[in-house]
N, C-alpha and C positions, 0 to 999 in steps of 0.2 A: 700766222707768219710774222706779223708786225710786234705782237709782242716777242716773238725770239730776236729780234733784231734790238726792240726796245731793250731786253737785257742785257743786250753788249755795251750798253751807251758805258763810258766811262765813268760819268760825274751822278753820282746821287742826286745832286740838288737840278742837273740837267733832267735825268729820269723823271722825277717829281714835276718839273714845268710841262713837259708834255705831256705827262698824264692828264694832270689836270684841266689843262686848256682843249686836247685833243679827246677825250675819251671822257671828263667830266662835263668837260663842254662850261667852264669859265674861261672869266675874261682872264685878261693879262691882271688889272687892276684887283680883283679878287685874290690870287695867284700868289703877288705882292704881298698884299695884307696877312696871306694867310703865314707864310713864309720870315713875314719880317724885312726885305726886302724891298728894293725899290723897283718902280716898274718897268724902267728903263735896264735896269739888271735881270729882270725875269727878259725881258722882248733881248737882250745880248744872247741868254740863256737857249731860248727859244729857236733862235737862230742857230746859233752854234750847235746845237741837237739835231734840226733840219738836215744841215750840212751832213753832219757826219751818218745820220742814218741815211742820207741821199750815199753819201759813197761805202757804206756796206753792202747797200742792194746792189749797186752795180759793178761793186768789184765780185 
């Protein structure tokens, strides 16, 4: 069920941060690295993903 939810996310690069940290089980700092990106943009990422999969399951 979570991944049907995960494919609604809008953002690719949103998709990609949760995978990775939630179901690869890396850090944020990893995440970064791998991405190109800074960490503080993966954890904005991260959140903002939370959010929004929070309000599909309860809508």
């Amino acid at each position: 069920m979570l991944q049907h939810y995960m494919n609604q996310l809008p953002s690719k690069i949103g998709k990609k941060v949760i995978y990775e940290i939630y179901i690869n089980d890396k850090t944020e700092a990893q995440v970064a690295q791998e991405l190109h990106i800074s960490q503080q943009v993966v954890n904005k990422w991260k959140r903002k993903m939370i959010r929004e999969l929070s309000r599909k399951i309860t809508s």
